[in-house]
C-alpha positions as CSV (number, residue, x, y, z in Angstrom):
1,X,20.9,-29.5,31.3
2,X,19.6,-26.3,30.1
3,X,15.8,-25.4,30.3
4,X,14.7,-23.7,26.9
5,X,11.0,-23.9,27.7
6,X,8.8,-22.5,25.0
7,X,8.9,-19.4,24.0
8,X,5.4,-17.4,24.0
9,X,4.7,-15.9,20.6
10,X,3.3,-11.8,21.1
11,X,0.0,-11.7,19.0
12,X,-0.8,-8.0,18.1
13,X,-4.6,-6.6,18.9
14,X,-6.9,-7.5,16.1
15,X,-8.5,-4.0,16.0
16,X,-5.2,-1.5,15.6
17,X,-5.3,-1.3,12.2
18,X,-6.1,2.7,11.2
19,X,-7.3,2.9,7.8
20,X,-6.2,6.4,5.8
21,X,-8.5,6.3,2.8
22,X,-7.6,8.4,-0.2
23,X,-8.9,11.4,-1.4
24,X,-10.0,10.9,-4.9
25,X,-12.7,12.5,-6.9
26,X,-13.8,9.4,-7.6
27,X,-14.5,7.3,-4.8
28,X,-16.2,8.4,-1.4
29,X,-15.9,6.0,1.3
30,X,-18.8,5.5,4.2
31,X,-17.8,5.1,7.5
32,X,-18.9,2.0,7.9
33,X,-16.9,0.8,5.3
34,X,-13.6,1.9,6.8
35,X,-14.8,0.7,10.3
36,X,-15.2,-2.8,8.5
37,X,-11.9,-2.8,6.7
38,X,-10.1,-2.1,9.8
39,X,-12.2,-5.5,11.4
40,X,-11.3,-7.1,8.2
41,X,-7.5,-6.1,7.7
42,X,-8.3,-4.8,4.7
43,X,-6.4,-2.4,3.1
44,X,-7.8,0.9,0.8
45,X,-6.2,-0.6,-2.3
46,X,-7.2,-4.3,-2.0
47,X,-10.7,-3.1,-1.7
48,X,-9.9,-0.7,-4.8
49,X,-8.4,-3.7,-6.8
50,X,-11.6,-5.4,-6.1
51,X,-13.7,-3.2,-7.5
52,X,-11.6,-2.9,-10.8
53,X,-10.7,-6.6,-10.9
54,X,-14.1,-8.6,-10.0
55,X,-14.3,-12.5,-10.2
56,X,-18.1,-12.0,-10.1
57,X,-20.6,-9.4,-9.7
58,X,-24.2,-9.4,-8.4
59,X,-26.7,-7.1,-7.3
60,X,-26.3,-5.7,-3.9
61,X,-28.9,-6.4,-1.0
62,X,-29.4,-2.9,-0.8
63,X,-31.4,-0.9,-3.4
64,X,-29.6,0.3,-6.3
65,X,-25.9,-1.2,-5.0
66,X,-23.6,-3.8,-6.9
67,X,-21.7,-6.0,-4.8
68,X,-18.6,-7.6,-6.4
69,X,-15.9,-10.4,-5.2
70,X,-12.3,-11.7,-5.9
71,X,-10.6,-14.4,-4.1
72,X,-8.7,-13.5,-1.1
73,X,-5.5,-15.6,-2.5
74,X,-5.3,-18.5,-4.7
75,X,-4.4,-20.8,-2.2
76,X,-7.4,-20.3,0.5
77,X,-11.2,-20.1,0.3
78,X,-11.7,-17.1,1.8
79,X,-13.2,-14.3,-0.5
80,X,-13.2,-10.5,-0.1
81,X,-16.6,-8.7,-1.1
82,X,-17.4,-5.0,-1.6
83,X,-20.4,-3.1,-1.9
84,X,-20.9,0.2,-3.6
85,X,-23.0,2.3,-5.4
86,X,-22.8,4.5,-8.9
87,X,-24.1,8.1,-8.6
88,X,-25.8,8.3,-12.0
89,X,-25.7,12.1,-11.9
90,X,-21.8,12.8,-11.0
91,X,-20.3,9.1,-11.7
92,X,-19.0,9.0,-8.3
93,X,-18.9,5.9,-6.7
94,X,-19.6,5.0,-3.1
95,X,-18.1,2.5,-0.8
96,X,-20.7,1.3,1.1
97,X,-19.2,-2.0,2.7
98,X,-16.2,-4.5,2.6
99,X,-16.0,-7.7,4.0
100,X,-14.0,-11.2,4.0
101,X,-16.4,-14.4,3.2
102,X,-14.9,-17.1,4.7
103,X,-15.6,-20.0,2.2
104,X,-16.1,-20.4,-1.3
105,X,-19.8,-18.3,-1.7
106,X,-22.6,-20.0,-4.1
107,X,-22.9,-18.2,-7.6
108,X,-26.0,-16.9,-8.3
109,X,-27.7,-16.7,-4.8
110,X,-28.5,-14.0,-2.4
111,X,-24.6,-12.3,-1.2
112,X,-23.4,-13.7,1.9
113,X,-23.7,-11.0,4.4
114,X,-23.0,-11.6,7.4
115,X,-26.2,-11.0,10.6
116,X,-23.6,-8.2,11.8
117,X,-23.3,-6.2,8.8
118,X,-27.4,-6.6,8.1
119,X,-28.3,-5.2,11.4
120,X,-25.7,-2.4,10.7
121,X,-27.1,-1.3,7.5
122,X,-30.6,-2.1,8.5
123,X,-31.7,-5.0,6.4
């Protein structure tokens, strides 16, 4: 009789994603914001279709921000957030924060943030 056993199945490191965030007139990204899209798996242009595609949109927790969601996928209930601000003067936008919600988030209350992030930005 031969012994197949189980095979073990080689789960990569969580955290070696590298983010390389385009240089566009546009957009400026924060640091923060790429250090959470690497935590997240989150690429540069999911975020970016977020922020032209938005399910909803809300005020941000921060002063003067807009935070805006979309559905991770159709088929879970995960959702993918962004935060960002408008520079009134130059148009430019800033990517202040991404994150992935992990259930369906109420409309019309305060964002989901997760403690982490708050501490992070100081809220």
């Amino acid at each position: 009789m031969k012994d197949y056993g189980q095979q073990q199945k080689v789960i990569p490191p969580q955290n070696n994603m590298k983010i390389i965030l385009p240089k566009n007139s546009r957009f400026t990204w924060t640091a923060h914001a790429r250090d959470k899209m690497e935590y997240y798996r989150l690429s540069p242009s999911r975020v970016l279709r977020v922020f032209h595609h938005p399910k909803r949109v809300e005020e941000g927790i921060a002063p003067n921000t807009v935070a805006c969601m979309q559905p991770a996928t159709p088929k879970h209930t995960s959702e993918i957030w962004l935060m960002y601000q408008k520079n009134k003067k130059t148009s430019q936008i800033t990517i202040i924060t991404a994150w992935r919600y992990p259930a369906r988030s109420p409309v019309g209350h305060e964002i989901p943030i997760p403690e982490e992030i708050r501490k992070e930005l100081g809220f």
